[in-house]
N, C-alpha and C positions, 0 to 999 in steps of 0.2 A: 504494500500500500504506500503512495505517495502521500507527503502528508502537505508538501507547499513545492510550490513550482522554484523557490529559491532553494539552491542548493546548501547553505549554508543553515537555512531554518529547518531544512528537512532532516538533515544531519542530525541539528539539535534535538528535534522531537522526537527520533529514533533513538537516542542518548537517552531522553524522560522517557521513554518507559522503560528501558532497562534500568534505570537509576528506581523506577515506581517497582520494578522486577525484585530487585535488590533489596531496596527500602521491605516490599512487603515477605521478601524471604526474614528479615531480620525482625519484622514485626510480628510474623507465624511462630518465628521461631523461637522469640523471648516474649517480645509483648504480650502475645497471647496469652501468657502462664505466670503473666507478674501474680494475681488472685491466687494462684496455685501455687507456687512460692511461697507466699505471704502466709498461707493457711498450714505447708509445711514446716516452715520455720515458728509454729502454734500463735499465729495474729487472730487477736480477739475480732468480735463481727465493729466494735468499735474502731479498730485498728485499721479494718479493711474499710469501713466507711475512710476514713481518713487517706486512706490509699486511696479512695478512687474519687475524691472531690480536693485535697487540698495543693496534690501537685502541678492538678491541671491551673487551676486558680491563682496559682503564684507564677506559674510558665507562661498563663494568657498574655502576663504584664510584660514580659519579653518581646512580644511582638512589637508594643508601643516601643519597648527599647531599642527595635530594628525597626523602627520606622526612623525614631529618633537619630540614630547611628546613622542611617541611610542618608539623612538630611545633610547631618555634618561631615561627613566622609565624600559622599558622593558619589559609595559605593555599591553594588547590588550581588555581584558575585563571588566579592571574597569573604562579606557577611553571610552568603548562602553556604560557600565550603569551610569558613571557620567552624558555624553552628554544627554544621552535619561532621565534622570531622570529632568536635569534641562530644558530638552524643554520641559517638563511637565508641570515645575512648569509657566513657562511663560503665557498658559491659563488664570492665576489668574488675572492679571491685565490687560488682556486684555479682559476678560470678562467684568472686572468693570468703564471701561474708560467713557462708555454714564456717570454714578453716577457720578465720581470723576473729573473728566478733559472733560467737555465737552465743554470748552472753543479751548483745544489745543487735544482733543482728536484724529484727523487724525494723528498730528506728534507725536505722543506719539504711536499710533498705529504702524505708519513705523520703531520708532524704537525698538518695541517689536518683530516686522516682521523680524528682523535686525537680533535680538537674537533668535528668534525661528529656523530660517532656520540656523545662528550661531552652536547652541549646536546639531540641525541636521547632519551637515556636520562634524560637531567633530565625530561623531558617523562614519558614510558613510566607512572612511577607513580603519580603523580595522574591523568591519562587513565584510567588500569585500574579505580582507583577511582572514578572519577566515571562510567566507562562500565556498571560495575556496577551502582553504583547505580539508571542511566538506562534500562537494557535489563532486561525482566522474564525471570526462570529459566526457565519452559517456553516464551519465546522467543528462548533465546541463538542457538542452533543456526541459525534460520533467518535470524536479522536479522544475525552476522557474518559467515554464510555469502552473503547478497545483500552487505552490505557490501564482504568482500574479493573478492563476483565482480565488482562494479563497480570496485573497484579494480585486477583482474587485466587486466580488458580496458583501463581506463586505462593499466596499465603496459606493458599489449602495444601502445600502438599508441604509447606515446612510446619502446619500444625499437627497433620498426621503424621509425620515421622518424627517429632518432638516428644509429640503422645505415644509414639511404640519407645521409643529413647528413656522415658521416662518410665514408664511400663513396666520395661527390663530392668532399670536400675533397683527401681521400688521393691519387687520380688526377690532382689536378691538383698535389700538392707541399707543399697548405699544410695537415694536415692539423689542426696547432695553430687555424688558425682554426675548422674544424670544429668542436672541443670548444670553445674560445670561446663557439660560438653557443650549442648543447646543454648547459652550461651554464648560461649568462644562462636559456636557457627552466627550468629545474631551481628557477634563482632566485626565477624572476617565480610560477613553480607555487607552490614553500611559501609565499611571500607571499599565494597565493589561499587555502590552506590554512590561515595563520594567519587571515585572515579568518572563517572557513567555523567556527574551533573560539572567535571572538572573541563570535557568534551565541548559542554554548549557554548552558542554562542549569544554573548550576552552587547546587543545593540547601545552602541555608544550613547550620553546624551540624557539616557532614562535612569530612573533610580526610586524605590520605594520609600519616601520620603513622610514627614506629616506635612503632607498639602495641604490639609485643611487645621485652622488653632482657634477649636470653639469654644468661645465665650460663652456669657449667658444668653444674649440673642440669637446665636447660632444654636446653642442648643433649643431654645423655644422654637424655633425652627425648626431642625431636625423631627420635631417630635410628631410631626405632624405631615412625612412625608411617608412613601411606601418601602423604603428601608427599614425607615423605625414600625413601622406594624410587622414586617416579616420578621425584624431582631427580637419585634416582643413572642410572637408568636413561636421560634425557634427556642427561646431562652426558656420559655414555660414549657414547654413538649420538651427541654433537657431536662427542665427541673423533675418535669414528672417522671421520663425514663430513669433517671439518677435515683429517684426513692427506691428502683427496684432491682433493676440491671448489675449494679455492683456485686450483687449479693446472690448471683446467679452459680456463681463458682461454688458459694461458701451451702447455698443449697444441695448442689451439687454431692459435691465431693465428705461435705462434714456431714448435712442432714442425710441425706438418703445413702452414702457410703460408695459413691459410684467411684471405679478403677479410672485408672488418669485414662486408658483407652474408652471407657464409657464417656469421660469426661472430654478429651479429644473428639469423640464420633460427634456429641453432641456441639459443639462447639463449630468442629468443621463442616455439618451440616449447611447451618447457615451462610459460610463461607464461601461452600460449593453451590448454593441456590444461588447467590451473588455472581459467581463467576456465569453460570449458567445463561443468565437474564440480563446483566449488564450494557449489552452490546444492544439488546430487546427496545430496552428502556430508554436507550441512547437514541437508538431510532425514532423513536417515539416523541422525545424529548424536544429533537430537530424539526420534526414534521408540525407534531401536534403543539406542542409549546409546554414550558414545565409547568404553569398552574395545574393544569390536567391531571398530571400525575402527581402532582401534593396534594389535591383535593381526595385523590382515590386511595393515594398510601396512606394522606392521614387520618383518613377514616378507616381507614384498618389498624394503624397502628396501636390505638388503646384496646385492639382483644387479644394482645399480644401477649399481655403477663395473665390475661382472665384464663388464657388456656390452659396456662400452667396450672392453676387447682383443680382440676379433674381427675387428674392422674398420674403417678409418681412411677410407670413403669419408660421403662428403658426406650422401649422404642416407640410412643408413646408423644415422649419429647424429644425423639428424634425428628418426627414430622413436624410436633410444632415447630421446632427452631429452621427445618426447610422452609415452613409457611413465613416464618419471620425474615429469614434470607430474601426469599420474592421481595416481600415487602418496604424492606429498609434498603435494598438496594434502590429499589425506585426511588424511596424518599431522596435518600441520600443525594444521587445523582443531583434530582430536579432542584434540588434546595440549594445542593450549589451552584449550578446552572443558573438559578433565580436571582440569587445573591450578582453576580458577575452581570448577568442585566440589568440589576439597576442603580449600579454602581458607575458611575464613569470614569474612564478609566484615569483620568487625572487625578482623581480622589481616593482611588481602587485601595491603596497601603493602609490613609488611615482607616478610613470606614470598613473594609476587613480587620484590624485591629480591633477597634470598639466592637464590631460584631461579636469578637473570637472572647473579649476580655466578656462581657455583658452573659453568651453561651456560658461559659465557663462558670460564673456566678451562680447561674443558673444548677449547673452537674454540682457545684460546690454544696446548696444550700437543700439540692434533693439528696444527696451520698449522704449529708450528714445526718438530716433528719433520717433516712430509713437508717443509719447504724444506729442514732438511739432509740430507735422504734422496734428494730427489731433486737438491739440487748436487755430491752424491761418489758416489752408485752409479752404477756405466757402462751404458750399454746394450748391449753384449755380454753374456749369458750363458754360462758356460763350465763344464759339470759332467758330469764322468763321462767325457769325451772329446766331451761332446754340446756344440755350436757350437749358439747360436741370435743372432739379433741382435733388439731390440724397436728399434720405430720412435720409441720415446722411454724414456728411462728413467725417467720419471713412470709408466711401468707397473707398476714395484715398489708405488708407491703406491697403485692401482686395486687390485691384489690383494690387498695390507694392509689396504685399507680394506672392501672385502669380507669377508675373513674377520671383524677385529673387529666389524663392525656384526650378522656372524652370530654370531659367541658373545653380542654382549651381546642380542639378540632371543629367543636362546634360554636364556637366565638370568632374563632380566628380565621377559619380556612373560607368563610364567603367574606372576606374583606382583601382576600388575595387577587389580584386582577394581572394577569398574562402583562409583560412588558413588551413583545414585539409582535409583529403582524404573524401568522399562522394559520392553517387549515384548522376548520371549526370541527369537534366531535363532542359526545357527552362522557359521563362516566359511566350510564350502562354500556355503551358500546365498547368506552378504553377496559372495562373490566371483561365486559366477552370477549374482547380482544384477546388480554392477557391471561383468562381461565382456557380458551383452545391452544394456545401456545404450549407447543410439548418442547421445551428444551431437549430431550435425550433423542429427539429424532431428526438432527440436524439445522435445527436452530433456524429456520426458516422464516425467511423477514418477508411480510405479506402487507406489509403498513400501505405502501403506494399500492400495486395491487388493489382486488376486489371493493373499489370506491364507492361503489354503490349501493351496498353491501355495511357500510358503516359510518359514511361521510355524507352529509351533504357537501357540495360545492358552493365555493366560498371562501370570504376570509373574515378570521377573528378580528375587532378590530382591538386596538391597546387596553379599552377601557371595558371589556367584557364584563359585565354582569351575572352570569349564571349562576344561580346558587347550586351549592355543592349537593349531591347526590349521600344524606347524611340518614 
């Protein structure tokens, strides 16, 4: 696939996605198992709350710091491979913590977590900016959507060979060396990664800067345009997924006793639906426009943690978490896809910043509330003389986080309105679209195709109205 008729752009975009190749080998293959680590090394459900909202929260603020840098430097790509080069190096000791610190090894973990997602988010804004610039508008949809499907199946097969890795160790006692290894590979990946993003080429002149320095009338401003409704709407749908998502491992692996391979299948489940449907969505995303598809994922996405209380068998929740894979892949996509339209790109660094700081807020203030939610409420039920017992009392959280991800879909998602001209459909149609859709039978893109059949002809205009299909 050619990705721009300039030879030196095309270069570069084939460089991201082996660099997203790389990156998501290192992400399968550590990141995914930071919660499983954590719960190895015996971290309370307090502890892991803590884990999964306070690093991101203090990392969001580094991007303001690489917007900042970027301003007085007036640089973009040696702030993109310092960041990536030292979230590298952080693997190191977090590999060796069972050896060295097994006394205080949890809080030495969180604050390595601190600094990994840290030099992350250094990276995040110049990337954004330079990826904008590199990928042309009426090919965003399909070049991020092949990019993160290649990444998806990258991630999926460094989390299942993580999960046999670990498996093997567990069984025989030494399970620290396990992560040891998975790790060191985690290490050796972003080191190919930073190679992969060393390649690009980065367009004289531009730079991820704070273009914008808002005051108080500026922010009265902001607050009242279609940035600031999707920032509220994305930051409350984190808040709400953070009450319950963190705690998925610790459901896992502590409450119901699942093998790191049970715990990999289900993990990678979700993974391989993403990778699956990716490219689906993209299409979809180019054609149709991404409201469409956040209207349709976000009303699915609050029955996401409701399925989890039905049933505590194995495979079970292996389907649910393919259902959830579909599903967050789409969001995901179109949310960024959305974000990047209505953004201009003169502004794109800081208003990605504030997005990322405000989101982050958001996972901060859900992680924390479900860790003290689920280390004091019991799992006895007792009301009205009605006895019940739940098989964890992480299920107060499942149901919380249900309800708020449905108030906030049905507040927020008909005040979303499509940013650029597109072909008009509904969401019965995008959903029959996407229920005949078999990914295992070749992946078959039928979107142009059968028009008559699912489109009227036509164009959406910018200020679409439709209320959502809720």
């Amino acid at each position: 696939m050619r990705y721009s008729p300039d030879p030196k752009i095309d270069s570069s975009l084939r460089h991201s996605v082996r660099d997203g190749a790389a990156y998501s080998l290192m992400a399968g293959s550590g990141e995914s198992y930071f919660s499983a680590f954590a719960i190895f090394l015996q971290a309370t459900t307090v502890q892991i709350s803590f884990l999964a909202s306070v690093p991101p929260l203090i990392a969001s603020f580094a991007q303001l710091f690489s917007a900042w840098l970027g301003h007085k430097t007036g640089q973009r790509k040696s702030i993109i491979l310092g960041g990536a080069l030292l979230q590298a190096m952080i693997w190191v000791p977090m590999a060796v913590l069972p050896f060295v610190f097994p006394a205080h090894a949890v809080e030495v973990f969180i604050c390595c977590v601190i600094l990994f997602y840290a030099f992350g988010n250094l990276v995040a804004p110049q990337w954004s900016s330079l990826m904008g610039e590199l990928v042309a508008e009426k090919k965003r949809g399909r070049y991020f959507a092949r990019r993160t499907r290649i990444s998806s199946m990258m991630s999926f097969l460094a989390l299942v060979s993580a999960g046999i890795v670990l498996n093997l160790f567990s069984k025989s006692g030494t399970t620290q060396i396990g992560f040891l290894l998975i790790f060191a590979f985690a290490f050796l990946s972003r080191l190919i990664s930073v190679y992969h993003l060393k390649q690009m080429y980065d367009p004289p002149g531009h730079v991820a800067a704070l273009e914008v320095m808002l005051d108080k009338t500026g922010w009265r401003q902001l607050r009242h345009t279609p940035f600031s409704r999707f920032v509220g709407f994305f930051c409350l749908m984190q808040f709400s997924v953070a009450l319950a998502s963190p705690f998925f491992s610790v459901y896992l692996l502590r409450d119901l006793k699942f093998s790191y391979i049970e715990f990999m299948c289900c993990s990678a489940a979700a993974v391989l639906m993403q990778f699956l449907t990716l490219t689906y969505w993209g299409r979809i995303s180019d054609i149709f426009g991404n409201r469409i598809i956040l209207l349709a994922c976000g009303s699915l996405i609050p029955f996401v943690p409701f399925l989890w209380l039905f049933s505590t068998s194995f495979y079970y929740l292996l389907c649910t978490q393919a259902f959830s894979g579909i599903i967050w892949a789409g969001f995901t996509l179109s949310a960024g896809n959305y974000l990047f339209d209505l953004i201009p790109s003169g502004k794109r660094s800081t208003f990605m910043a504030i997005h990322n700081v405000i989101a982050s807020i958001g996972i901060f203030l859900g992680a924390l509330l479900g860790g003290l939610l689920g280390s004091y409420l019991p799992a006895d039920l007792s009301l009205f003389g009605w006895q019940h017992h739940w098989p964890s009392s992480l299920y107060y959280l499942f149901i919380g986080s249900f309800l708020l991800r449905g108030l906030t879909a049905i507040y927020f998602l008909p005040q979303l309105h499509e940013t650029r001209r597109v072909k008009a459909t509904t969401i019965r149609r995008l959903i029959f679209r996407v229920a005949r859709f078999n990914p295992l039978t070749g992946l078959i893109f039928d979107v142009v195709g059968n028009r008559k059949k699912l489109i009227r002809s036509g164009i959406t205009p910018s200020h679409d109205t439709r209320p959502p299909l809720t």
